[in-house]
C-alpha positions as CSV (number, residue, x, y, z in Angstrom):
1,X,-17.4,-8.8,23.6
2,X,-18.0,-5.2,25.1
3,X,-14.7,-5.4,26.5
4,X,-13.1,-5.8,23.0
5,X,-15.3,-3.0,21.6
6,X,-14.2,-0.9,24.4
7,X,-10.7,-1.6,23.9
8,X,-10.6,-1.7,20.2
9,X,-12.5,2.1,20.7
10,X,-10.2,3.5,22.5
11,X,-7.3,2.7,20.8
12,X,-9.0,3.9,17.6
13,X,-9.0,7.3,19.4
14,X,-6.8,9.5,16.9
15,X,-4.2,11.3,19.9
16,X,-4.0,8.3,21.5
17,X,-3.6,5.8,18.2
18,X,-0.7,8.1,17.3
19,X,1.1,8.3,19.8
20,X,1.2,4.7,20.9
21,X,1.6,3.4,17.0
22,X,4.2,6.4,16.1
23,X,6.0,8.5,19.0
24,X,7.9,5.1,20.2
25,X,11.1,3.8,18.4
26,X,9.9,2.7,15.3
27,X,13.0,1.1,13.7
28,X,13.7,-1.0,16.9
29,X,10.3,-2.1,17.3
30,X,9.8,-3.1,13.6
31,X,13.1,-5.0,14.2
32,X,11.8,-6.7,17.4
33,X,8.9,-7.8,15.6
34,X,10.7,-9.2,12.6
35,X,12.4,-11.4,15.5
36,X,9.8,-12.0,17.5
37,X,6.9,-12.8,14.8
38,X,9.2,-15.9,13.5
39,X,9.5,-17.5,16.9
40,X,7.7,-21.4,16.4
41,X,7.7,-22.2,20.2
42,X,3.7,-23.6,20.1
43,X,3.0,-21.2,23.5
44,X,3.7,-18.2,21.7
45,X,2.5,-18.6,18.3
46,X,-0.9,-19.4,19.8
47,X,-0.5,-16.4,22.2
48,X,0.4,-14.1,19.6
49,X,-2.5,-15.3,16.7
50,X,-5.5,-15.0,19.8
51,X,-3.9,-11.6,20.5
52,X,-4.2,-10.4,16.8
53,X,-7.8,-12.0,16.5
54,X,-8.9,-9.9,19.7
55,X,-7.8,-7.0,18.3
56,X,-8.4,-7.4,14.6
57,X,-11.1,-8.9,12.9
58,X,-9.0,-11.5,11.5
59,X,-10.1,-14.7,9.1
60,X,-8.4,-17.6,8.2
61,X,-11.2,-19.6,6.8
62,X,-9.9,-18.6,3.5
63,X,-6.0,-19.9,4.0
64,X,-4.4,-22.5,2.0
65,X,-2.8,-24.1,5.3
66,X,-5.2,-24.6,8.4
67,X,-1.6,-24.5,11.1
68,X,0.8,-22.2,11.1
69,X,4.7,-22.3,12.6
70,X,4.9,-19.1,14.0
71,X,2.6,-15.4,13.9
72,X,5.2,-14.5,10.7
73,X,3.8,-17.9,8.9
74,X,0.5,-16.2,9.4
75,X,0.7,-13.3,8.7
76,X,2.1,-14.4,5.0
77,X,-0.3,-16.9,4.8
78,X,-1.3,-18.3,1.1
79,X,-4.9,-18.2,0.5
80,X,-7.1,-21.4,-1.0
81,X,-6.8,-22.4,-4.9
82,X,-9.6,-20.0,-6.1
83,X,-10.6,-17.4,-3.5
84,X,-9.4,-14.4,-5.4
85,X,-11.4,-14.8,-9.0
86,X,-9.2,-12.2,-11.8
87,X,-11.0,-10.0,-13.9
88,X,-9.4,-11.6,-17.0
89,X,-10.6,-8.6,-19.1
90,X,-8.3,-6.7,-21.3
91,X,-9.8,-3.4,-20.5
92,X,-8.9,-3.7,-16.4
93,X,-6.2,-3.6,-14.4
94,X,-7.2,-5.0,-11.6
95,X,-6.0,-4.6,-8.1
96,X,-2.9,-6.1,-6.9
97,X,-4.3,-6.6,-2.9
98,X,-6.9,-6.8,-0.7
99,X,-7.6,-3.2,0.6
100,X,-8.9,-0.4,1.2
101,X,-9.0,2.5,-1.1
102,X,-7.6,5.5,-0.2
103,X,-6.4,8.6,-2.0
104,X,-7.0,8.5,-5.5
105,X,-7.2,10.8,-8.4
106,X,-5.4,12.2,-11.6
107,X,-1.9,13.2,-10.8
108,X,-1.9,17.4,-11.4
109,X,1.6,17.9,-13.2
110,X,3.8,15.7,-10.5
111,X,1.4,16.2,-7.7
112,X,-0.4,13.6,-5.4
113,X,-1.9,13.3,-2.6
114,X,-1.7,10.7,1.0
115,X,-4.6,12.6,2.2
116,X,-7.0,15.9,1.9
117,X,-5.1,18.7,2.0
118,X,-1.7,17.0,2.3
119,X,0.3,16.8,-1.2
120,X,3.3,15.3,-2.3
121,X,5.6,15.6,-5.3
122,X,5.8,12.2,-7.1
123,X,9.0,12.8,-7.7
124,X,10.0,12.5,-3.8
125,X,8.1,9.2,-3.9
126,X,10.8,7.5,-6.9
127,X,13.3,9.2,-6.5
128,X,14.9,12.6,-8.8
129,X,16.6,9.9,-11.3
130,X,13.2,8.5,-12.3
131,X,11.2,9.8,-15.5
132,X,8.0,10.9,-14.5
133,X,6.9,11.2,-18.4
134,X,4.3,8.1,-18.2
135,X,3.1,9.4,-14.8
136,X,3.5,13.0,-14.5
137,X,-0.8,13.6,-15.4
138,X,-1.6,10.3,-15.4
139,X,-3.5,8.6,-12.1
140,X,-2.9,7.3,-9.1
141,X,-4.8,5.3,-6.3
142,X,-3.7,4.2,-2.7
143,X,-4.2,0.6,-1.6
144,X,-4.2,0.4,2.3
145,X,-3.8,-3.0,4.1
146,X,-4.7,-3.5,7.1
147,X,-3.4,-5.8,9.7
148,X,-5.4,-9.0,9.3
149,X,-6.0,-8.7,5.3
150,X,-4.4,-11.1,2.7
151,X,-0.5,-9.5,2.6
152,X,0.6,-10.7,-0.5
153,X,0.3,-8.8,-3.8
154,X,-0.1,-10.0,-7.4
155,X,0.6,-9.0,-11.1
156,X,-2.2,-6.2,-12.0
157,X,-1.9,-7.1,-15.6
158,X,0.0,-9.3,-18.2
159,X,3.1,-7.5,-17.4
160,X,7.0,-7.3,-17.4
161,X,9.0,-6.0,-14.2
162,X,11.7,-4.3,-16.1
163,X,12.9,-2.3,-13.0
164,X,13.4,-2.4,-9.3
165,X,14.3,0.3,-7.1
166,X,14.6,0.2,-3.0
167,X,14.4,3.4,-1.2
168,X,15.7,2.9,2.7
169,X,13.4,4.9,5.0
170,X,11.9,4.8,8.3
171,X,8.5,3.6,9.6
172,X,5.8,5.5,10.4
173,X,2.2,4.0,10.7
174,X,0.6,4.7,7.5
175,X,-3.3,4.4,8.9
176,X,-5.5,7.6,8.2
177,X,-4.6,8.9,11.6
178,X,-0.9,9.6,10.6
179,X,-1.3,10.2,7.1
180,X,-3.2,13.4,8.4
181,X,-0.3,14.7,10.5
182,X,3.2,13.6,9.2
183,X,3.5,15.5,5.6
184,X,5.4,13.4,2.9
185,X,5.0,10.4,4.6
186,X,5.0,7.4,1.8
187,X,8.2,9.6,0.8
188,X,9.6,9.1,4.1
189,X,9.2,5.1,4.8
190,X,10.9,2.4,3.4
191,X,9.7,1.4,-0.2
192,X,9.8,-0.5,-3.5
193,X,9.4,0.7,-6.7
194,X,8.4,-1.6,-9.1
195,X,8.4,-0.7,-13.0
196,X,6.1,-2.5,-15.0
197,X,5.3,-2.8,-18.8
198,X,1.9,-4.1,-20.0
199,X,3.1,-6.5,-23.0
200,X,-0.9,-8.3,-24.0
201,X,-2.4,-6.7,-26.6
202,X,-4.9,-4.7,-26.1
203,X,-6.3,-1.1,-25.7
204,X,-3.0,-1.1,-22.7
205,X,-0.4,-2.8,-24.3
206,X,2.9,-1.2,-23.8
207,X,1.6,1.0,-21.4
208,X,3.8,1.7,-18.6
209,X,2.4,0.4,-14.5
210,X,3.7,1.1,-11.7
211,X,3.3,-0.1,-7.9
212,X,5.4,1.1,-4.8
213,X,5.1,-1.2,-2.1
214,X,5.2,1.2,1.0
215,X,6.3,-0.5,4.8
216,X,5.4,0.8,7.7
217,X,5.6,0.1,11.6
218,X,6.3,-3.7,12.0
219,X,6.4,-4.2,8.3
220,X,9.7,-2.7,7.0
221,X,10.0,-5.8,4.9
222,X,9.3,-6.7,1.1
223,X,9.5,-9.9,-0.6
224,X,9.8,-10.0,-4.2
225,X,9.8,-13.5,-6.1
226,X,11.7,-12.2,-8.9
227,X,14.7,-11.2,-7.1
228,X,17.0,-13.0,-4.5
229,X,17.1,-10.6,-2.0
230,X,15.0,-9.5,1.1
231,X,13.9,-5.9,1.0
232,X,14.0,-4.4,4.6
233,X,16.1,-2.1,7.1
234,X,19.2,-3.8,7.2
235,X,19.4,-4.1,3.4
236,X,22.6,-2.4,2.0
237,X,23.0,-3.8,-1.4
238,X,22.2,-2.1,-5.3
239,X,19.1,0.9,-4.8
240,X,18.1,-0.2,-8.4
241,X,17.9,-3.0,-9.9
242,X,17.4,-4.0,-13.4
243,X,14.9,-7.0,-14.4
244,X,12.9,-9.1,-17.4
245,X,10.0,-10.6,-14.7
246,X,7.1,-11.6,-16.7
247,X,3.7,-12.0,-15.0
248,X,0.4,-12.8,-16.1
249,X,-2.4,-11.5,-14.5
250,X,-3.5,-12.7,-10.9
251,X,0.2,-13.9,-10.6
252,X,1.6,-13.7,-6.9
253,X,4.7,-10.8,-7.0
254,X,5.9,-10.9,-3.6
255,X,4.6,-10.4,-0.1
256,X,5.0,-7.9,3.0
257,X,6.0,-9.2,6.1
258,X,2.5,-7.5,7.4
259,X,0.0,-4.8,6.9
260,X,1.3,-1.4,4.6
261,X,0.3,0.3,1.8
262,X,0.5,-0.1,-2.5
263,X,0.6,2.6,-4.4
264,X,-0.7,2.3,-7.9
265,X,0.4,4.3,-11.0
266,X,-1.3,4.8,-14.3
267,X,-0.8,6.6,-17.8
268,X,-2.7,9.3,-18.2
269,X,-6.4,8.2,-19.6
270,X,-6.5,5.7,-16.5
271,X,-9.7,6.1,-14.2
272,X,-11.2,3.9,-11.0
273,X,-13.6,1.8,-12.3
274,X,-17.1,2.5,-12.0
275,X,-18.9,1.9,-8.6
276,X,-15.4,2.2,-6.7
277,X,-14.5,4.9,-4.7
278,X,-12.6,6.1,-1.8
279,X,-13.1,4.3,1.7
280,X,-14.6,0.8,-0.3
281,X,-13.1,-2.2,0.2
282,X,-11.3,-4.1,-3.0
283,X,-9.7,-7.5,-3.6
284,X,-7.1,-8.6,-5.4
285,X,-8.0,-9.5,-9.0
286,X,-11.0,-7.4,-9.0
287,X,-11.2,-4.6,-11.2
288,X,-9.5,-1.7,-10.1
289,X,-8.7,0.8,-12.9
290,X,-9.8,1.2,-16.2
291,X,-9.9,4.1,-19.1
292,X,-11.5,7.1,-18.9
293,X,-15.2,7.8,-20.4
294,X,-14.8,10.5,-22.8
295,X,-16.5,14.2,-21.7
């Protein structure tokens, strides 16, 4: 066990985490590993899954299926009938993963932010064709997953997809550690954007949410259920993509091929909920964002 700790340690050592999960080829290994992660020979798979659980504090006491054909199988795994509970409330939207909080804040006029000190323009993040109106002061938060979490997002709200768009890009770890150092970066990797319209009534209906699906290292794939098409670095067809999806709440979206990064956006009015805050730990279906209290 002290070997793991020592190990796990020193890898979590920022130069040294950087350089070993960034300054390599990141498109060829993220291909490699799309390859490799979907081999079923029994040897590997086993191999590969006791690798992960050394370094990763993997669980699978909460997946649907008990074997799995191959590390990709895994790492998309389906979770048991009930191990999520939704926040059916109409005054949440609840989160679409299991994560960990990152930035998070009202979005200043176009601006956000992947870290302290380290803005971006929303309008880098979808694109100069996209209107910003619902967005430009509304809120934002980060949803960062990490490699052994539940990989599959889900419907925030009773909503309608009306819009895709894909944004090609490369694949730079998105951890705390680079998110410090490479400026822009959710601007930079490969992405979805995924336009959403609350249609339940309530104090939300016809507001406007929106969640970029962000890949990273290993992960440049994004599986949407909606749409007959795999998302990843190869992908060449339409950049947007009109739709009529309709979701309820709690209902499964799509799935990365690994750990990455949502990005949730909000109307203005839109605030964490209370007791949540950077660095915590969310899951899907549990409430997320809510309005503002009044000053």
């Amino acid at each position: 066990m002290s070997i793991r700790k020592d190990i796990q340690s020193l890898l979590h050592q920022e130069d040294l985490n950087f350089l070993l999960t960034n300054r390599i080829p990141r498109r060829l290994l993220t291909r490699f590993m799309g390859w490799f992660s979907k081999i079923e020979q029994p040897l590997i798979r086993d191999a590969s899954i006791a690798v992960w659980k050394f370094f990763s504090d993997l669980d699978l006491s909460e997946a649907k299926q008990v074997r799995f054909k191959s590390m990709h199988d895994c790492f998309t795994r389906e979770l048991k009938d009930g191990a999520r509970p939704i926040d059916g409330s109409d005054s949440v939207v609840t989160s679409p993963v299991d994560a960990i909080i990152g930035a998070n804040g009202p979005i200043c006029d176009g601006q956000v932010f992947q870290a302290k000190g380290f803005p971006y323009a929303l309008a880098d993040l979808l694109g100069a064709d996209e209107d910003l109106g619902d967005w430009r002061d509304g809120y934002f938060v980060t949803l960062r997953l990490s490699a052994s979490m539940y990989h599959r997002f889900h419907a925030p709200y009773d909503c309608t997809v009306e819009k895709v768009r894909y944004f090609s890009g490369d694949t730079w770890n998105v951890n705390p550690i680079a998110l410090k150092r490479v400026e822009r970066l959710f601007c930079k990797n490969e992405r979805a954007f995924i336009s959403t319209r609350i249609h339940a009534a309530g104090p939300f209906a016809d507001k406007r949410i929106a969640l970029i699906p962000v890949a990273a290292i290993l992960v440049a794939s994004i599986r949407l259920h909606f749409l007959d098409v795999l998302f990843h670095l190869k992908y060449s067809g339409p950049q947007s993509i009109a739709c009529n999806a309709h979701f309820t709440k709690g209902q499964e979206m799509g799935w990365f091929q690994h750990g990455s990064t949502v990005i949730v956006l909000a109307p203005k009015g839109f605030a964490l909920c209370e007791g949540l805050e950077q660095g915590l730990q969310v899951r899907m279906g549990q409430a997320l964002l809510g309005l503002a209290a009044l000053p």
